[in-house]
N, C-alpha and C positions, 0 to 999 in steps of 0.2 A: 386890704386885698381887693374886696370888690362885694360885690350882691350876691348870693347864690337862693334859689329856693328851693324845698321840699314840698312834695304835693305827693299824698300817700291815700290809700284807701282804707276806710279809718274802720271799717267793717271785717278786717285781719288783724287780729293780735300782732303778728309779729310784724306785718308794714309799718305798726304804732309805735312797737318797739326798737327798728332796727330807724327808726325815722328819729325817734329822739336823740339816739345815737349819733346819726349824723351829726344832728343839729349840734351838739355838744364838738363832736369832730371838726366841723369849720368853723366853728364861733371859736374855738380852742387856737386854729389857724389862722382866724386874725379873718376870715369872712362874718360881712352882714348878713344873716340867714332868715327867710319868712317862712312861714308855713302856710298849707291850706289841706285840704283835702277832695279827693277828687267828685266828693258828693256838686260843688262849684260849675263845675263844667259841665253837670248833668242836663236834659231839656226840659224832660218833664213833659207832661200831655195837654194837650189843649183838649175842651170839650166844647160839644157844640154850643152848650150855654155861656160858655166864657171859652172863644177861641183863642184867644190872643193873651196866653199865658209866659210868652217868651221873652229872654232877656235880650237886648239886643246884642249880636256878636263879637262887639268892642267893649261891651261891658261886665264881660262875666269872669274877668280874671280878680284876683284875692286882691287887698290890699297890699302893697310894695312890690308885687310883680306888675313891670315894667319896662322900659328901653335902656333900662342902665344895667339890667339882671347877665349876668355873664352865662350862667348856668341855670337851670333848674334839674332835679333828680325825681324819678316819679317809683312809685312803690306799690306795684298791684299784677295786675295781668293788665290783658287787652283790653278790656274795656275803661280800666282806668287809665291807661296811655291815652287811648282816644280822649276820655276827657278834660285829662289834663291837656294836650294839646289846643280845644277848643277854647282853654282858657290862656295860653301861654302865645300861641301862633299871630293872635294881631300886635304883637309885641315884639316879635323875631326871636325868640328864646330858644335855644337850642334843650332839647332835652336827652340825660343819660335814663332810659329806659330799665329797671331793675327789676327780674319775675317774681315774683310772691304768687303766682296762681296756677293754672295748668297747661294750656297750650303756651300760649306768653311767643305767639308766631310776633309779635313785635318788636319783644323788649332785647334788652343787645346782651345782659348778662345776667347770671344766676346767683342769688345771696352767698355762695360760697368763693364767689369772686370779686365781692364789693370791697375790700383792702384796699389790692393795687389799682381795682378800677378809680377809685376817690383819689389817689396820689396823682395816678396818670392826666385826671379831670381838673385837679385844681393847678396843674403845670402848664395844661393846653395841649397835653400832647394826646389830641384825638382829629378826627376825621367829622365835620359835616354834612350827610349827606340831607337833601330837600328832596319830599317828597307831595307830591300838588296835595290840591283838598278842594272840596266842591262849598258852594255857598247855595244853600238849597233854599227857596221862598216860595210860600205859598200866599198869591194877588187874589186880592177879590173886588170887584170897584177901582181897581185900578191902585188898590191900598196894600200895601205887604201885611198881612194877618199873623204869619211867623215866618221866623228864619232860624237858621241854624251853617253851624259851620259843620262839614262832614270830611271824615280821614277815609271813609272805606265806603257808604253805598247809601244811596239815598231810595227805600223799598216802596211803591205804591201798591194796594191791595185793595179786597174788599174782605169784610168781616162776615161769616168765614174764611178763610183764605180761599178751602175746597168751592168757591163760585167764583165761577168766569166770567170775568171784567171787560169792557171792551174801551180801549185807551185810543185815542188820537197823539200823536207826536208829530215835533216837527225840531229838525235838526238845523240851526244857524236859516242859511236863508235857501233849503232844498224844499221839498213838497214834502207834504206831510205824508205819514203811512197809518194806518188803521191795523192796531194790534188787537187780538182776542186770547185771552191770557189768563189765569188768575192774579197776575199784578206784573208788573215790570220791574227793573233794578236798572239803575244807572249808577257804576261803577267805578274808581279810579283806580290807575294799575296796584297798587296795595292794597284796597277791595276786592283785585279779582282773586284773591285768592281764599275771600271770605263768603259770602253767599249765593255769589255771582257763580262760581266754583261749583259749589252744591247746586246752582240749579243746572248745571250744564255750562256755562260757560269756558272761556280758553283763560289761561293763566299771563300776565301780562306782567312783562319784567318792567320795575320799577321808573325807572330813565325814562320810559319809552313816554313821549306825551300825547296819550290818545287818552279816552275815556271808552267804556263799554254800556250796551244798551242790550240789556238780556230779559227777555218774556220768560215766564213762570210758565211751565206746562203750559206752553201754548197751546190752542186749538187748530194750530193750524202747517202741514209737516213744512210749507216755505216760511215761517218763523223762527229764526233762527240769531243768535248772538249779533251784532253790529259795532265795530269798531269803527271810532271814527275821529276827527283831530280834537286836542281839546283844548281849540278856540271856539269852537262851535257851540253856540248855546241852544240850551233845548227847552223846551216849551212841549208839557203834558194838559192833555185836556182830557179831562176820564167824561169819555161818552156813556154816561150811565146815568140815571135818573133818583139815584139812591146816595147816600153819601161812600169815602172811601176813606182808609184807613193809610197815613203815610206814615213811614216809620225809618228814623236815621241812624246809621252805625248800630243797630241793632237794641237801643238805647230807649228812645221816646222817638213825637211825634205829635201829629196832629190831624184833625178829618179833614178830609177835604172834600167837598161839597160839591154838585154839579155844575154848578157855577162857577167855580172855584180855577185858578191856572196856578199850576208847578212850576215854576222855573228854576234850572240847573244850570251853574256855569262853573268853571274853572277859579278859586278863590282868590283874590290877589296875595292871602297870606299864605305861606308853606307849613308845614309841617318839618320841621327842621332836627333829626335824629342825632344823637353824637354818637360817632362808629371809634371805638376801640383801635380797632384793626380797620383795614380795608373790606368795606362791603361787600359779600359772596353770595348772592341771593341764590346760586343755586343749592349753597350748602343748607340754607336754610330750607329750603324746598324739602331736600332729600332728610335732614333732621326732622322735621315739625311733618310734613306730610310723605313722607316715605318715596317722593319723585326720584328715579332714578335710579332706584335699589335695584340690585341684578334679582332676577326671581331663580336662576337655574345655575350651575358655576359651569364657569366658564373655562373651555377644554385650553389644558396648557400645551397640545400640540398637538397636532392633525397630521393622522398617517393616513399616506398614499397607498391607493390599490397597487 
């Protein structure tokens, strides 16, 4: 039949569970099946004694995931989607997303409907949608220190958070602006609806290819949200004299130092989701974050004086 993987989060009983299962389920089907787990994809933190603690981006996928893999099935919530994508995406792997956790604003179905999902999956009868991803590095000397591949927001701060930071940016080839902030967020439309969101930010339908550049309780009230294309690469220079604390997909991360330049670009690999059905992102809005819900009912006829 072909390759398929499992990549589970091995810290849930039942991902472990329902993951064996599989396994036995396509290998029974006549599929080559790998396993891994989503600890793989993870970044892990740099310190300033050893900053350069990162795998490089082409290299963090499992053994036998690769350009032949038809499929890959991922078994957690959100944070394990995100990781298993970081491991599956420079390979073009489409993944069926499965909740085991609590919000699961990612994943396309719930353990009580993994049956027909797996029939439906190994026939092909599904939807690809691509969704961008940032390629986040942090240069020092002119040397890349770390990188990371990111699905949802690339965070700069300082330690506390509650101290205000003051950033320099500069967007592709326009003037630079002078933010004053407790950290910034540069986001992809499937980020803005994770922390970008909570700090204020506008919600950005998936298609759309811009990216977002949101301040953290700005200091300042013309600070405000910035959308902008995303061909545009960005370059952070933390105008601070102290080190700063960068942190991706809510995940890990690494310091970055006064010296130090961020750069953010648009990744050449996707994030590549297998949709069931036809993608409805506002169903999703109004399921996961309650967008849309009427608050008052609505009058079934309106008399004239």
């Amino acid at each position: 039949m072909g390759k398929a993987g499992i990549i589970y989060n091995d810290y849930k009983p039942v991902a472990c569970r329902v993951a064996e299962e599989l396994q036995e389920q396509l290998m029974a089907a006549g599929w080559e099946v790998y396993m891994a787990t989503g600890v793989g994809g993870l970044l892990g933190y740099s310190r300033p004694e050893s900053p350069v603690c990162h795998t490089p981006i082409d290299k963090l996928a499992a053994p036998g995931f690769d350009e032949k893999m038809a499929f890959a099935i991922v078994l957690g919530g959100d944070g394990t989607v995100m990781a298993a994508f970081r491991q599956v995406a420079p390979f073009g792997i489409p993944l069926l997303a499965i909740n085991t956790g609590h919000m699961g604003f990612l994943t396309e179905i719930y353990l009580n409907q993994l049956p027909q999902a797996i029939e439906q999956v190994m026939t092909g009868e599904y939807e690809i949608e691509e969704r961008a991803m940032l390629l986040v590095q942090v240069v020092r000397d002119q040397c890349i220190w770390w990188e990371a591949l990111c699905l949802n927001e690339m965070v700069l701060h300082r330690e506390p958070l509650t101290c205000m930071c003051h950033f320099e940016v500069k967007i592709g080839r326009h003037s630079s602006v002078d933010i004053a902030a407790d950290g910034v967020i540069i986001s992809t439309p499937t980020g803005s609806t994770a922390y970008s969101l909570s700090a204020g930010g506008t919600v950005v339908t998936p298609g759309v290819p811009v990216l977002q550049l949101m301040p953290i309780c700005p200091h300042s009230l013309a600070s405000r949200a910035l959308v902008f294309a995303d061909t545009e690469k960005v370059q952070v220079f933390p105008a601070m004299p102290t080190q700063l604390v960068m942190v991706v997909d809510g995940n890990a991360g690494c310091y970055v130092l006064p010296e130090d330049q961020v750069h953010v670009a648009r990744s050449p690999y996707s994030a590549k989701f297998i949709r069931l059905q036809p993608p409805e992102f506002f169903r999703v809005l109004r399921e996961k974050l309650g967008w849309g819900l009427p608050h008052i009912a609505k009058p079934t006829s309106v008399e004239l004086p």
